[in-house]
N, C-alpha and C positions, 0 to 999 in steps of 0.2 A: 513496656509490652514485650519486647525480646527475651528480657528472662525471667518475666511469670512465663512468657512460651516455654523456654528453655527448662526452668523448674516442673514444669507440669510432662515434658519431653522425658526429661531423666528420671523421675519419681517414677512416672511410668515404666519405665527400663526397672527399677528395682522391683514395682509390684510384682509387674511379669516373670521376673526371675525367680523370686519368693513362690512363686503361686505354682508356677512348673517342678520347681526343684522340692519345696515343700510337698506337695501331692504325691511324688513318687514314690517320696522317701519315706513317708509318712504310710501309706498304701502299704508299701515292701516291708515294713517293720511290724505292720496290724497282721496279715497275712502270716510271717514267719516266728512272731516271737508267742508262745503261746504260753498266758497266763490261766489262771484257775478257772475251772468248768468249758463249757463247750467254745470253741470259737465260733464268731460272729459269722452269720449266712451274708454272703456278698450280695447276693436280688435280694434282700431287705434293706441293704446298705443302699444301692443304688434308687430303690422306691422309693428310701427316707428323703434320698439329697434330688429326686425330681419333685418330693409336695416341698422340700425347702427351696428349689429354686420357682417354683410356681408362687408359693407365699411372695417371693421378693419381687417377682414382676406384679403380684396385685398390689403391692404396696409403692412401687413405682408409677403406677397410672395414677394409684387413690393418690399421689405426690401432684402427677399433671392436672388430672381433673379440682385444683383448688383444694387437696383435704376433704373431697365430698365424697361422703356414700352416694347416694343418689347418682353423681357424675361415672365413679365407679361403677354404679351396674348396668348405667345405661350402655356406658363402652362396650364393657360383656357383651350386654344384649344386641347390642349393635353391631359389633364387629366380628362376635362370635356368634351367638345361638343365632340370628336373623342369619346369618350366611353358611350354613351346613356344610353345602360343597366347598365352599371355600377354605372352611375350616379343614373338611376332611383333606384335603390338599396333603397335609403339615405330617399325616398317618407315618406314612413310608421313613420320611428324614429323623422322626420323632422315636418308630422304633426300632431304626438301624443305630442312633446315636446311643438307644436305652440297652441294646445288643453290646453295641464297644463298650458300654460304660462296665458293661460285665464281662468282658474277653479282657480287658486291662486289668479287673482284680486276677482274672486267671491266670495272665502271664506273668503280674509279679508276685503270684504265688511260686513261678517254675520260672523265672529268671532273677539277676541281680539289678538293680537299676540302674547301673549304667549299662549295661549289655541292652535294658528294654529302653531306657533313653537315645541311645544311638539310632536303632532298628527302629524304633515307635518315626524318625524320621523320613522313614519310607512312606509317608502321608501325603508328602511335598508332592513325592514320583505319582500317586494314585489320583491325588486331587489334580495333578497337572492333567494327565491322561484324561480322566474323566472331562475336565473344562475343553479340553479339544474336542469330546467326541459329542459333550452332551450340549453346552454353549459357544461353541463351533468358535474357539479361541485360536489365534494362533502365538506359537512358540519360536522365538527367533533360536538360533544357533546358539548363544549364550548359554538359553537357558535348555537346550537339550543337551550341551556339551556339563551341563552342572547336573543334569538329572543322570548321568552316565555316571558320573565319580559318585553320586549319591549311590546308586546301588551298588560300582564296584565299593564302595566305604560300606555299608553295609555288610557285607560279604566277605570281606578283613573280619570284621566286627566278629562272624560267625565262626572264623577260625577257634582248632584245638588252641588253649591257652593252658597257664600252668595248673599243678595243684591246687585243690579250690583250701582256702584257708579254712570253708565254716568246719562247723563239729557235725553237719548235715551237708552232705556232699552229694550234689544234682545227680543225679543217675539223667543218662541220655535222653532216655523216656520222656523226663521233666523238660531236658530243656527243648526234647522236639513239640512240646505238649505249649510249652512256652512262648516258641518262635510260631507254630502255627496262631495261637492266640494272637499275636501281634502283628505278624500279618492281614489276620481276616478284619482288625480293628480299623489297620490301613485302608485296606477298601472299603468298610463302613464308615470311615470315617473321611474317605475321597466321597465317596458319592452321595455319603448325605449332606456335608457341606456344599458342593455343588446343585446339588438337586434344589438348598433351600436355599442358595444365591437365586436361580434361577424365577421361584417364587415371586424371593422377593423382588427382585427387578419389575415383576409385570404385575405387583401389586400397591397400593398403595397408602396398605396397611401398619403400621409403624414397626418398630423393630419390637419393641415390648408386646403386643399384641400378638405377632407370629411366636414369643418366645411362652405367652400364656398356652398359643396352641399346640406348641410343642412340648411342654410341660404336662397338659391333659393327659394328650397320648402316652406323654411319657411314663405319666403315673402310673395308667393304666392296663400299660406294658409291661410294665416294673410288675405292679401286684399277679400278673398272667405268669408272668417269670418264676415268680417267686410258689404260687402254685402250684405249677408244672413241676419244679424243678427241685422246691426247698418243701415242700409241706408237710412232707414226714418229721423233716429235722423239727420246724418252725411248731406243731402240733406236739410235739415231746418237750420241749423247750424254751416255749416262747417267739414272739414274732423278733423282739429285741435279746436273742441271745447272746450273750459274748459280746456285750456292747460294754466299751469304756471310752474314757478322756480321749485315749488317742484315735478310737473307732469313730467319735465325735469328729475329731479334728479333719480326721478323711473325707467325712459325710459335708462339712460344711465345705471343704476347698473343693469337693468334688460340685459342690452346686450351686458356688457363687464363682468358683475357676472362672465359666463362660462367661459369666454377666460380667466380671472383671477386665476377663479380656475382651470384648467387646469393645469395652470403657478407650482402654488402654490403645488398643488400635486406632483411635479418633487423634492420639498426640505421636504415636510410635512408628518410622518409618518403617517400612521394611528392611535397612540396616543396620536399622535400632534391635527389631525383631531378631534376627538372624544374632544379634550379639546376644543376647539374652537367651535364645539358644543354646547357643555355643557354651554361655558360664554355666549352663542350669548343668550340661552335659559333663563340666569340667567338675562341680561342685559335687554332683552325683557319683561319679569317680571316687574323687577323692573322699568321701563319707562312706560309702561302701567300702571301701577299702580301709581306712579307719578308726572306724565305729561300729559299722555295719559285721564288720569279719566275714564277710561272704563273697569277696570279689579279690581274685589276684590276675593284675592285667597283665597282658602279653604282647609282645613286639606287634604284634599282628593287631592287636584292638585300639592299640596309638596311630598305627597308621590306618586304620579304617575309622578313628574316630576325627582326625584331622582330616581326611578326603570328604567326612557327613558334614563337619563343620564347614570347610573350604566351598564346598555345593551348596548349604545353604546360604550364606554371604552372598556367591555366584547368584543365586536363583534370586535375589532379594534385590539385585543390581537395576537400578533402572537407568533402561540404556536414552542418552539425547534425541529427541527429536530430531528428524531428519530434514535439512531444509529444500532449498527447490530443486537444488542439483543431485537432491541424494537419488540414489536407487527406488523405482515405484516398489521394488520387491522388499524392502525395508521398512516400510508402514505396517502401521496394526499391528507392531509386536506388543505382545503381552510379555 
């Protein structure tokens, strides 16, 4: 029993690493390398991989419910359309996450990926913040003394660094166009995590169910996006322009990623998590640098990338139980 645990603990460690380091790299490569005719709209990229992540939760219930149709639409009907409000609940987390999903293709359009690997780490800091203000969590010392080195690590990270090796060299513009992207991903992506912890706690709807609802919106967020934002290209063009193998490759890590890690978090500590961090970041590095020919790091990004790494391990730490003689002001750390 110890090492089917142990085998299912580690596997996991590799998918999680695969799946982070793969998407970015994958992402940064579709975005800058550009083949024949138009390249690929990002809001149809993101709409594609929200009806594929919705396909795979109806095929995960039609799994629960015995292989039945019938089992499958009564769920539907039961858990979703008989309950409106509750559905409508999932609106806000659904199109904050369909927001980041398209602020990340922006940023590694205008960053390298390990510069947005680092900084995309600024998640930790927002999701903490927000679980304080909005789940009225508390943080012991540890972990505010790691969310400190997380942004000053960051902030290294942003330092002038050398000559850029591409044959396309970032103009400032890009990279402030870049860092604000990723930024704004971090607080949609503190608060919509948070918001739909909170959900789920006071409901008692399964996790695949909330993920069908969050997939609706998602979709349907996605096609408003794409709209607004792409319709001109997407009507000249096509809805699937500039799609290839490796624009595939993006679309499916981008919307089996979550359903993955979800999985993944059932066997993976948190200094399991935190390691697999840390390599995707190492991994990202070193393939930007080369493969990629678009990143040359700088004294300043080793140590801001060591102070993101060191914070998250810190932030993943979970501290012992305190017994009868501890301090009452030592309870409830999160």
């Amino acid at each position: 029993m110890y090492s089917t645990q142990q085998f299912k603990k580690y596997t996991s460690l590799v998918v999680l690493i695969f799946q982070t380091t793969s998407l970015v790299l994958t992402m940064r490569y579709s975005r800058t390398v550009q083949g024949d005719g138009p390249r690929y709209v990002s809001s149809t990229a993101v709409t594609v991989a929200e009806f594929m992540k919705l396909l795979a939760c109806f095929v995960v219930i039609f799994y629960e419910q015995g292989m039945s149709l019938v089992g499958l639409f009564l769920t539907i009907k039961n858990e979703i359309i008989d309950k409106p409000m509750d559905t409508l609940k999932l609106f806000i987390p659904s199109a904050l996450y369909t927001i980041q999903n398209n602020l990340l293709f922006l940023a590694l359009s205008n960053l390298n990926a390990a510069t947005y690997q680092v900084t995309y780490q600024l998640k930790i800091l927002t999701t903490a913040l927000f679980s304080v203000l909005i789940l009225s969590k508390r943080l012991d010392s540890t972990k505010w003394i790691s969310l400190l080195i997380l942004f000053f690590g960051v902030a290294f990270v942003q330092m002038p660094s050398g000559e850029s090796t591409s044959t396309e060299e970032h103009t400032a513009s890009q990279q402030f166009v870049g860092l604000v992207a990723v930024l704004c991903a971090c607080f949609s992506s503190g608060f919509a995590g948070v918001y739909f912890e909170k959900i789920l706690k006071g409901s008692k709807a399964s996790l695949w169910i909330r993920n069908v609802q969050l997939g609706l919106f998602g979709a349907i967020t996605g096609l408003i996006g794409v709209f607004i934002n792409d319709s001109t290209a997407v009507l000249q063009n096509g809805f699937f322009q500039g799609y290839n193998e490796v624009t595939w490759i993006v679309i499916t890590l981008q919307a089996f990623g979550g359903l993955v890690i979800a999985v993944v978090i059932k066997y993976a500590d948190n200094i399991l998590k935190g390691f697999a961090t840390s390599l995707s970041i190492i991994l990202s590095t070193i393939i930007s640098y080369f493969l990629l020919h678009d990143f040359n790091p700088s004294w300043f990004f080793f140590l801001g990338a060591a102070m993101v790494i060191g914070a998250t391990f810190l932030y993943g730490m979970e501290r012992k139980k305190p017994d009868a003689h501890s301090s009452f002001y030592s309870s409830k750390a999160t």
